[in-house]
N, C-alpha and C positions, 0 to 999 in steps of 0.2 A: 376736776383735774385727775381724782384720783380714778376715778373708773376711766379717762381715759385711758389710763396706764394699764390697768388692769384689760381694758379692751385689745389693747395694741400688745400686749402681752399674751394674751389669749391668740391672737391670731396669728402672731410669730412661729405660737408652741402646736399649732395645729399642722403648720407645716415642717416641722424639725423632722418628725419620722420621715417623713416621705423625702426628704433632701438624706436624711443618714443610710437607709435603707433602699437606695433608688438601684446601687448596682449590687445587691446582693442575691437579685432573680435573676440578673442579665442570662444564665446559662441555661436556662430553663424557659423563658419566656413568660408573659401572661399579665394580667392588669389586675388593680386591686383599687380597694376603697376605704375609708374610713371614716365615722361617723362619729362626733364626738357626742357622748349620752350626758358628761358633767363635766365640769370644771370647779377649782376652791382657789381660791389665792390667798395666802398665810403670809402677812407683812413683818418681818421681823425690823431688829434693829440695824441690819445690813442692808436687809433687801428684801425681796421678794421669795416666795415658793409657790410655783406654780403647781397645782396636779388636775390629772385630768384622765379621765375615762374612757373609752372610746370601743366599737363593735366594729369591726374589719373584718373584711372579705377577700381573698387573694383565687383567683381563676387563672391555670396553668394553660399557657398553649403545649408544653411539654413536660407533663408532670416528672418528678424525679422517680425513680423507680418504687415501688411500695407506699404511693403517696396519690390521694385520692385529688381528683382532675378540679374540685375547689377545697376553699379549707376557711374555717371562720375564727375570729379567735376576739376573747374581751381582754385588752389591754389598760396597763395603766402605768402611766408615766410621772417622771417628777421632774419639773426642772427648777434650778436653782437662777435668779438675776440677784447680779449686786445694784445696790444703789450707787448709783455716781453724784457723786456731790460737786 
């Protein structure tokens, strides 16, 4: 049960960026991707912490001015779940 949780957790936290960050290109255009290279999940006595690593790619249909036409970048995220009792 418990790696389910940590599965269903994982796969939650893989799509948070792309739901937070979905309209911050809209002026610019262009598609992007992200690969996740690791994950750790740290069980406290509340809950969970999720972290996780990731290598992203962002290709502009309309680069911003002084900004190269793709752009890569290694990310790392934290997220916090409570445990619900």
């Amino acid at each position: 049960m418990k790696n389910l949780k940590h599965l269903a957790l994982t796969i939650f936290a893989a799509a948070v960026p792309n739901l937070a960050l979905a309209g911050g290109h809209s002026d610019f255009g262009g598609q992007g991707t992200s690969v996740i290279t690791g994950s750790n999940v740290m069980e406290g006595s509340t809950g969970f912490l999720l972290s996780q690593t990731s290598e992203d790619v962002w290709i502009w249909d309309n680069a911003p001015e002084a900004y190269p036409a793709a752009s890569t970048a290694s990310c790392t995220q934290y997220i916090a779940f409570a445990t619900v009792k």
